[in-house]
N, C-alpha and C positions, 0 to 999 in steps of 0.2 A: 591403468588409465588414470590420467590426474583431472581432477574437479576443480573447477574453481568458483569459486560464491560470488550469486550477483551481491551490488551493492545492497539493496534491502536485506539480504541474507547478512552480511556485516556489519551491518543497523542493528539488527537486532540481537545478534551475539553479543555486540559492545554496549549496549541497553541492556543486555542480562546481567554482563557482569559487571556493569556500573552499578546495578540495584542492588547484587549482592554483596558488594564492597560495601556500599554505604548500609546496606541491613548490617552487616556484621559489624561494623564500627557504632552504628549507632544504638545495637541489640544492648550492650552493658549500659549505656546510656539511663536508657530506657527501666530497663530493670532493677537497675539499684539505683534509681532516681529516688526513692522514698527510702530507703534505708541499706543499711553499710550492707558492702557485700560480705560474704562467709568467708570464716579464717582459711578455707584451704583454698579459697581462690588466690588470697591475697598473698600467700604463698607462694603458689604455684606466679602469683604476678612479681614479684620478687626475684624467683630463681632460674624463671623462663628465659631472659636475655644473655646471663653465660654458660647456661645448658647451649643453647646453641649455638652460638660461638662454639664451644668447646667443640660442639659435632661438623661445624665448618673448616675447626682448625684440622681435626682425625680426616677431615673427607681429605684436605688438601696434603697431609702428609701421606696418602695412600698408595701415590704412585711415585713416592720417592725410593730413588734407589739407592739404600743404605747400605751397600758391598761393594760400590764400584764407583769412583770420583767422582765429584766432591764429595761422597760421602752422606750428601742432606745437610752440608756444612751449610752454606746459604740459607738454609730454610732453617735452620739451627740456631745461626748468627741471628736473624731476623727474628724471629721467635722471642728471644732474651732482649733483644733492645725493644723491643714492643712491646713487653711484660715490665722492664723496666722505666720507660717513658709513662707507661699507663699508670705505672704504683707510683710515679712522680708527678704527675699532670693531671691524672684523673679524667682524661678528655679522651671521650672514645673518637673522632674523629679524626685528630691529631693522629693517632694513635694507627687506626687505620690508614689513613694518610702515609703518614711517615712511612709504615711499616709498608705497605706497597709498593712506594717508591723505592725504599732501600733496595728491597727482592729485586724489583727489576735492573735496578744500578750492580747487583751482585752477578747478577744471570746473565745481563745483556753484556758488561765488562769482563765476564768470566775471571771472574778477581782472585776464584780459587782452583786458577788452574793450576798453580802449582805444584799438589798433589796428585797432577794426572802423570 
């Protein structure tokens, strides 16, 4: 049987988690407002944005099928010119961008169908 939430009922969830977005944003704030934060946070603030990347890139290659055409060739191609625009541009956006657009130009055009 499905439920559905009066409007006060979605009031107040969206008041939850607006308070706890902004708690959590403004908790570091708050905290090392009078002095530097510790070396392993700053670390950890460092190495945190291509740790995950990297687990976004492994979730997306997960359900490639790498024994049967194209091979992962798409996701391959795509890969390397997104690795190589980034170590030339330094702009993650672009980077993303680009690299989005290419996959879907490779996939929707089936560019490597050749190999089937």
């Amino acid at each position: 049987m499905t439920e559905t939430l009066g409007t006060l009922q979605m009031l107040v969830i969206i008041a939850a988690v607006a308070l706890a977005t902004f708690a959590t944003r403004a908790l570091p704030f708050i905290c090392f407002s009078c002095r530097a934060p510790p070396k392993s946070l700053s670390m950890i603030e460092k190495n945190l944005p291509p740790m995950i990347l990297l687990l976004l890139v492994i979730y997306c290659l997960k359900d490639v099928q790498w024994f049967s055409a194209p091979y992962g060739l798409p996701e391959l191609f795509t890969i390397g010119i997104v690795a190589g625009l980034h170590l030339w541009k330094r702009n993650a956006m672009l980077s993303i961008f680009a690299g989005t657009g290419l996959y879907m130009v490779l996939v929707q055009l089936n560019l490597f169908s050749f190999l089937c």
